[in-house]
C-alpha positions in Angstrom: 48.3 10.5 2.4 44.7 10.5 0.4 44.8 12.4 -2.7 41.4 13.9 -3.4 40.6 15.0 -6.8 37.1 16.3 -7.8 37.2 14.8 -11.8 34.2 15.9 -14.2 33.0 14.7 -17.4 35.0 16.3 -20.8 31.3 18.5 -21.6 30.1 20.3 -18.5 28.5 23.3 -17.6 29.2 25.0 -14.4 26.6 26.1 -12.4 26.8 29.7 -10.7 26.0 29.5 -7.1 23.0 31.7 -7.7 21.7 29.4 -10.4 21.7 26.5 -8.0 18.6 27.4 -6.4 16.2 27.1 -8.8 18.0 23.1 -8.9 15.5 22.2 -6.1 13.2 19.2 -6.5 13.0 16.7 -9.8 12.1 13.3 -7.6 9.7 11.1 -8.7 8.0 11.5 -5.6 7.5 15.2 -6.3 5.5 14.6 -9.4 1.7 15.1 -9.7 1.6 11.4 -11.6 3.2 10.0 -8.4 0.6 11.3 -6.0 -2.3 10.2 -8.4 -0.3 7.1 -8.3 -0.6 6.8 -4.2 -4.6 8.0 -4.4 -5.2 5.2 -6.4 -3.1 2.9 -4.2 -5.1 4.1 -1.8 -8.5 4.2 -3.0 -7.3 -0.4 -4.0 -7.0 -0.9 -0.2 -9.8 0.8 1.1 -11.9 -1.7 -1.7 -9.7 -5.0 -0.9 -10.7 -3.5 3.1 -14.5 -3.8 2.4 -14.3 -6.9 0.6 -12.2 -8.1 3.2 -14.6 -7.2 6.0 -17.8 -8.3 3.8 -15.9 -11.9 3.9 -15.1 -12.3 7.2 -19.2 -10.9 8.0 -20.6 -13.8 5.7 -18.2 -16.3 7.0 -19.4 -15.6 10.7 -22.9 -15.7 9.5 -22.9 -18.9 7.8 -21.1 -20.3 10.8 -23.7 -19.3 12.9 -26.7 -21.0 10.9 -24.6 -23.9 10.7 -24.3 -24.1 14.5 -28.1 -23.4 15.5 -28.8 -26.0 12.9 -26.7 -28.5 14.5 -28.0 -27.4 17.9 -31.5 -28.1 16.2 -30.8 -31.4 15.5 -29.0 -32.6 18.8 -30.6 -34.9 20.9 -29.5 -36.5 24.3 -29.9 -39.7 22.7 -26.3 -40.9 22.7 -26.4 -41.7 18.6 -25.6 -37.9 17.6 
């Protein structure tokens, strides 16, 4: 048979069951420096996102010059 014992520190305070109420909350995630935390998160992707898309934009560009100029210079000569 299990012996279950509830053991506290030596210095407590007991709480009334009124008082615990007002215990709600105290996460990080509940803070106001949290959420600025996540805005700024945020605000870094939608950056690295643009970037991201200006990349891949001047990467499809540059092969596209690149192919009309080889298209430019092929001939049906057999020495390409």
């Amino acid at each position: 048979m299990m012996n279950n014992e509830i053991k506290l520190p030596a210095v407590y305070a007991a709480i009334d069951e009124s008082e615990m109420v007002y215990l709600n909350g105290g996460s990080i995630t509940d803070t106001q420096g949290w959420l600025i935390f996540m805005n700024v998160g945020a605000l870094f992707n939608y950056v690295a996102r643009v970037f991201s898309a200006g990349s891949s934009i001047i990467n499809n560009v540059r092969v596209i010059v690149t192919t009309i100029e080889a298209l430019n210079n092929f001939k049906l000569t057999g020495k390409n």
